[in-house]
C-alpha positions in Angstrom: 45.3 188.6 224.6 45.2 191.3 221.8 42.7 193.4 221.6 41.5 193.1 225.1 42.4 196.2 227.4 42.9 195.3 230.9 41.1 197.7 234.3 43.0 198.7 237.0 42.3 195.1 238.9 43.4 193.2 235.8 40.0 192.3 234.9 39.3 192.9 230.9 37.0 196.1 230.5 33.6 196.4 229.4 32.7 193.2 231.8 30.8 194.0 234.9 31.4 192.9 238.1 28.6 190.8 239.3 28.4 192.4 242.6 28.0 195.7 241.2 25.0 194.6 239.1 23.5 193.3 242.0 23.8 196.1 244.0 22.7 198.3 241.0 19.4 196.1 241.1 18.7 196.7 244.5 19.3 200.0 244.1 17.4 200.6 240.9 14.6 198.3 242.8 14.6 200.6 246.3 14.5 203.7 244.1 11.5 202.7 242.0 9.8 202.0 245.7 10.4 204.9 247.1 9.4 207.7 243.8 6.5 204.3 242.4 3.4 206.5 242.2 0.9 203.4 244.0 3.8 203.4 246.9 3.8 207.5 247.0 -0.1 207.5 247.2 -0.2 204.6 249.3 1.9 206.6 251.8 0.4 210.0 251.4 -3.0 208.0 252.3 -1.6 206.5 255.1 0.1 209.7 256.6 -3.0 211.8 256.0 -5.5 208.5 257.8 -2.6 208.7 260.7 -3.4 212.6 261.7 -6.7 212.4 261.2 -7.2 209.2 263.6 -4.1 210.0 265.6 -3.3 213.3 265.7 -3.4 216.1 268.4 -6.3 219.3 267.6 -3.7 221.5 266.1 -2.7 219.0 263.8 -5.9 217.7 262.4 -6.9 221.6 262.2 -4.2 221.8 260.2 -4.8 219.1 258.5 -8.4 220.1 257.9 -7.2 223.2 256.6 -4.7 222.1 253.8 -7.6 220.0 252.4 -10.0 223.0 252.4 -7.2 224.6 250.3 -6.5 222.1 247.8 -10.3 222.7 247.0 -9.5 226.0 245.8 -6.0 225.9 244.8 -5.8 226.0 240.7 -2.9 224.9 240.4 -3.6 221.4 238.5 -6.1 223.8 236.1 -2.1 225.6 235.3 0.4 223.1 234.8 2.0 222.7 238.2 2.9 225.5 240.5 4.0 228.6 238.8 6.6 229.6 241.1 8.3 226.7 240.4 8.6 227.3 236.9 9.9 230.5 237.6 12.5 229.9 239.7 13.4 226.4 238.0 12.5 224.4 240.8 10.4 222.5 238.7 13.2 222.4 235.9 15.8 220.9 238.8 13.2 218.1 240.1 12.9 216.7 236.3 16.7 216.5 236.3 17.3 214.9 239.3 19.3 211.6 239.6 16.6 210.8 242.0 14.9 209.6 238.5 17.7 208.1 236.7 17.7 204.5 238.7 13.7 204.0 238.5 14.2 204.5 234.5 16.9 202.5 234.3 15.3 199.3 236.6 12.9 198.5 233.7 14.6 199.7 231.4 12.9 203.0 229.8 14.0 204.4 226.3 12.7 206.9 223.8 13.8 206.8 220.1 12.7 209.6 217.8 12.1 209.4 214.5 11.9 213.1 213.0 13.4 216.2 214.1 10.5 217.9 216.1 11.7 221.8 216.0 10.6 224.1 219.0 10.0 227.2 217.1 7.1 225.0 215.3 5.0 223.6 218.3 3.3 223.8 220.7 2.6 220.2 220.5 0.4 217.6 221.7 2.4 214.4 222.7 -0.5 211.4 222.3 0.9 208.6 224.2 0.0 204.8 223.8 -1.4 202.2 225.2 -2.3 203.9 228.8 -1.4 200.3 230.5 -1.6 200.3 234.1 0.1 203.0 235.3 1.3 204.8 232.1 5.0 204.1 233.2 6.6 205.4 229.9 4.3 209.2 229.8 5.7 209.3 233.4 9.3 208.9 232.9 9.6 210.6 229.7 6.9 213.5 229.9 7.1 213.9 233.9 10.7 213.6 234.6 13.6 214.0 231.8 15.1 210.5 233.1 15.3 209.4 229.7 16.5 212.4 228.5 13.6 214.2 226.6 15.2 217.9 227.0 18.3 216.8 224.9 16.0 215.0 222.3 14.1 217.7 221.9 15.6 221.0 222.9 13.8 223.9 223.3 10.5 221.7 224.3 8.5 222.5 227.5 6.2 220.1 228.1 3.5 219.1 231.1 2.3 215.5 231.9 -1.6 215.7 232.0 -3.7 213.2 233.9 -6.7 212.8 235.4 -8.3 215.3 238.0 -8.9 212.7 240.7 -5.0 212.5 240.9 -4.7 216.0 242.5 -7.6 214.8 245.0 -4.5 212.6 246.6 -3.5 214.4 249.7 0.2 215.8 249.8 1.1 213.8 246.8 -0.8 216.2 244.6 2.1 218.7 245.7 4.8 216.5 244.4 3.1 216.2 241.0 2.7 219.6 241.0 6.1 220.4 241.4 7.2 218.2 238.6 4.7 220.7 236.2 1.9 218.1 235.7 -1.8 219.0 235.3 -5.0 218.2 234.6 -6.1 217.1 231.3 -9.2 219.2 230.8 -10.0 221.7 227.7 -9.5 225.1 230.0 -5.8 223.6 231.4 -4.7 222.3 227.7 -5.6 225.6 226.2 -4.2 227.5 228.3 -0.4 225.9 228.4 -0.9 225.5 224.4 -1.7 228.8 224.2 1.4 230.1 226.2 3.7 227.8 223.9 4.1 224.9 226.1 3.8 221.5 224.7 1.7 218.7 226.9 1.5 214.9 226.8 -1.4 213.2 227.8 -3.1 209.1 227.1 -6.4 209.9 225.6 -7.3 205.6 226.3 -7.3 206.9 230.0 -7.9 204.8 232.8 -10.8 202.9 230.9 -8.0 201.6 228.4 -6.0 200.0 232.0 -9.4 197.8 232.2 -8.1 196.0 228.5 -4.4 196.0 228.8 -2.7 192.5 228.4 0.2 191.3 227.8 1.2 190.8 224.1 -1.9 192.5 223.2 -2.0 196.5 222.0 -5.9 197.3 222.3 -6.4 201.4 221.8 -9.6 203.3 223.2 -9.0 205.7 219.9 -11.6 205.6 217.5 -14.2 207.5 219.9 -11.6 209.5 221.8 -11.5 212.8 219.3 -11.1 215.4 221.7 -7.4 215.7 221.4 -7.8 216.1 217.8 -10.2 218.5 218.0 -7.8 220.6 221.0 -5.1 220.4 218.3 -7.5 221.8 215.6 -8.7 224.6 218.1 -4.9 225.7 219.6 -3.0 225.4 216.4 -1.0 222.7 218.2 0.9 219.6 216.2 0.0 215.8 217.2 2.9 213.6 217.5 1.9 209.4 218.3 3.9 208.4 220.9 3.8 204.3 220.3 5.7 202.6 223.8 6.3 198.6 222.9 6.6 197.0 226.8 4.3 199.2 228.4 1.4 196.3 228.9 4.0 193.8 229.7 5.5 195.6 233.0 2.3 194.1 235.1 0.4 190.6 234.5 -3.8 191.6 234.3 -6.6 189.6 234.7 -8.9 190.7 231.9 -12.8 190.9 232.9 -15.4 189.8 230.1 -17.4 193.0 228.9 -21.2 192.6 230.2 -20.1 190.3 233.2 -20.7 191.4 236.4 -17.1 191.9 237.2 -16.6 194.3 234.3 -19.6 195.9 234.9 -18.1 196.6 239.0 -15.6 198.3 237.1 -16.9 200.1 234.8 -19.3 202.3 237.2 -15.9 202.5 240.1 -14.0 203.9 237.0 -17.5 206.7 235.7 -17.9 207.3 239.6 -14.1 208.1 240.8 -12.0 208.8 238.1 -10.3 205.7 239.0 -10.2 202.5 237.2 -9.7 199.1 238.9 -8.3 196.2 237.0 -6.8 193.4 237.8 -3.0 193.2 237.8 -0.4 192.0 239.8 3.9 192.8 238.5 6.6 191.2 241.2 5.7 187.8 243.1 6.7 189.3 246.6 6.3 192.8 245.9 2.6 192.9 243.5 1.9 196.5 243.4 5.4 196.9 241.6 5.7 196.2 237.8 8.3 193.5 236.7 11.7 194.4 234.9 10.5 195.1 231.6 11.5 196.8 228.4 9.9 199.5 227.7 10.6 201.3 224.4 8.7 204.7 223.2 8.9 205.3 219.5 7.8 209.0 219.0 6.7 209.2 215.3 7.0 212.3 213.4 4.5 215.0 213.7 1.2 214.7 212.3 0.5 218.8 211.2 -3.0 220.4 211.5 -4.1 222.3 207.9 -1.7 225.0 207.2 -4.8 227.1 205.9 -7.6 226.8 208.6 -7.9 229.8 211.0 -8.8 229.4 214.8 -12.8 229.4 214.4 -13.9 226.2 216.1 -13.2 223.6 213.8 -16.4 221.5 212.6 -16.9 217.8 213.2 -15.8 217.0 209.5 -12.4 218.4 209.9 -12.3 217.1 213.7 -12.7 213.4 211.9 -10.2 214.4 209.1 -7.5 215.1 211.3 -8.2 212.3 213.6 -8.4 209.9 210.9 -4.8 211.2 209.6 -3.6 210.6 213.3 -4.8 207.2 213.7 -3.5 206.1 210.0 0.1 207.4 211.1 0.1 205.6 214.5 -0.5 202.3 212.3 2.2 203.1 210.3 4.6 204.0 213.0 3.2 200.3 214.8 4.0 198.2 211.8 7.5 200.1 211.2 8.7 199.4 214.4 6.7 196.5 215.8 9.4 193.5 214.4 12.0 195.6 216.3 10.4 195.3 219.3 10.0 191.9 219.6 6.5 192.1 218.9 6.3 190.2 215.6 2.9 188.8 216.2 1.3 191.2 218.0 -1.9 193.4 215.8 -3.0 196.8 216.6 -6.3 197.2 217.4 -8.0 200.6 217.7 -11.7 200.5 219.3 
C-alpha cells in the first residue's frame, strides 16, 4: 500500500511486535523491583536482621560499627557524598539506563512551561501531591530518567527527604550516592547557598495519610517554611504539579478523629514515617500499578527583587507564600482538562 514503509521482516513500521512489548513489560516490571525504594529498604532491613541474628563476631562487629558511623556521618546534612560529586560518580548513577525502564513502566514525564535559566537560580523545586511514595520527585529530581539535565541545563539539583530515610541501614548509601539529603534548614541553606538547586514535597509523609485517587488534597496552607527558605537564600520557587501521582496505589482513607487515624497520626509524629493504607498490583501490593504520571513544572514564582537577606518577617513570609499557592492554582486549572482530570478540584489545607 502507499504510504506504508515496510521493516526488514516485511512487517509495516511503526507497529510493535507483541512479543517485544511483553518482554519490555517484564522488563520494565523486574527493573522497577529491583531499584522500588519499599523493595530496596525491604532488603537492606532484611540483610542487616540476617547478620545481626546470623552472623559470625566479626561480622556483627562490623556490622555494629557501620551503624555507629552512620550516627556521625553528615553526609544527609550535605547533599549526598561529596566525593561523589567530585568525581561524577554521582552525575553517572543519575544517568544510568539502570533508571530508564522503571520511568518508563508507569510511564513518567515532565513538561515545562517556562524557560528556567541557570545563571538565575538557585531554585527550590516544590513538588505536588507527596502521594505515597513521591514517585515523580524521585524519578525526576533523584535520577535524570526523564531527562531533567536536558530540560534544564546547567541545573544541579538534590532530592530532599525526610531524616528517618538515612536511618535505613546500607540503603542510606545508595541515596546518598544519587546526591539526596535531608530536608532541614542547615542542609537547604547550605546547597542554596553554594548554587545548587533542591526539590523537596513540603505535604510530607502526613499528606500520604489523605492521598486518593481522583482527589488532589495539599497539606500547603500551614506548610510556610519553604517560602520563608526561599525568602532567606535568595532562591526562586517553582510548583511542580504531577497529575497521576495519587493514582499509582489504591488507599484506604482513615476518618480524622477515629481511632485508626489517630494510630497514625502519633506512628507518623514519633518515626518520621507515615502509615497509610494502600495497596498498587493484585499479586505484587507493595508495587504501584501502571499509571501515568505527568509533572507540569510551572514557571518560576520570583522572591522581591528589592529585599536584602535580613530574615524576612512573617508578613512577607505570607506574601510570598500566598503568591505561590495562587500560581499552583493556576498551573492546576491550566493543565488539569489535559490530564484527564476534568472533574477533579484542588484543595489546599
Amino acid at each position: 500500500q502507499a504510504g506504508c514503509e515496510r521493516g526488514a521482516m516485511g512487517d509495516p513500521a511503526g507497529l510493535p511486535d507483541p512479543g517485544d512489548s511483553r518482554r519490555s513489560r517484564r522488563l520494565e516490571l523486574a527493573a522497577l523491583v529491583s531499584t522500588f525504594p519499599l523493595t530496596n529498604i525491604a532488603g537492606a532491613l532484611g540483610i542487616t536482621a540476617a547478620v545481626f541474628l546470623r552472623g559470625g563476631t566479626l561480622a556483627r562487629a562490623s556490622l555494629a560499627a557501620y551503624l555507629a558511623w552512620t550516627l556521625f556521618d553528615g553526609s544527609p546534612a550535605r547533599g549526598g557524598f561529596r566525593w561523589a560529586w567530585r568525581c561524577g560518580l554521582t552525575r553517572r548513577l543519575r544517568n544510568s539506563a539502570l533508571w530508564r525502564a522503571p520511568a518508563r513502566y508507569f510511564p513518567v514525564k515532565l513538561e515545562r512551561t517556562a524557560e528556567l535559566p541557570a545563571k538565575e537560580g538557585p531554585y527550590i523545586f516544590v513538588c505536588h501531591p507527596h502521594g505515597i511514595i513521591g514517585i515523580a520527585p524521585m524519578t525526576h529530581f533523584g535520577t535524570n530518567a526523564t531527562g531533567f539535565e536536558d530540560v534544564f541545563p546547567g541545573i544541579d539539583v538534590h532530592l530532599l527527604g525526610h531524616s528517618a530515610i538515612f536511618r535505613v541501614p546500607f540503603f542510606r548509601e545508595w541515596v546518598l550516592l544519587h546526591g539526596h539529603g535531608t530536608v532541614d534548614k542547615t542542609c537547604c541553606l547550605r546547597l542554596l547557598s553554594q548554587g545548587h538547586s533542591i526539590a523537596l514535597a513540603p505535604g510530607g509523609a502526613k499528606e500520604s495519610l489523605d492521598c486518593t485517587p481522583g482527589s488532589m488534597r495539599l497539606l500547603l496552607k500551614s506548610r510556610k517554611g519553604f517560602a520563608k527558605l526561599a525568602l532567606r537564600a535568595g532562591a526562586t520557587l517553582v510548583p511542580v504539579l504531577s497529575f497521576g501521582e495519587n493514582e499509582v496505589y489504591s488507599t484506604i482513607r482513615l476518618a480524622p478523629g477515629s481511632f485508626g487515624r489517630r494510630v497514625q497520626d502519633a506512628l507518623q509524629a514519633r518515626l518520621g514515617w507515615a502509615v497509610p493504607l494502600f495497596f498498587g498490583r493484585t499479586l505484587l501490593p507493595l508495587l504501584p500499578r501502571r499509571q501515568k504520571v505527568a509533572s507540569i513544572v510551572g514557571a518560576p514564582v520570583r522572591p522581591p527583587a528589592d529585599r536584602g537577606s535580613t530574615e524576612p518577617t512573617a508578613e512577607e513570609v505570607d506574601a510570598y507564600h500566598r503568591r505561590y499557592c495562587d500560581a499552583l492554582e493556576a498551573l492546576f486549572l491550566e493543565h488539569r482538562a489535559s490530564h484527564g482530570a476534568e472533574g477533579m478540584e484542588l484543595e489546599l489545607v
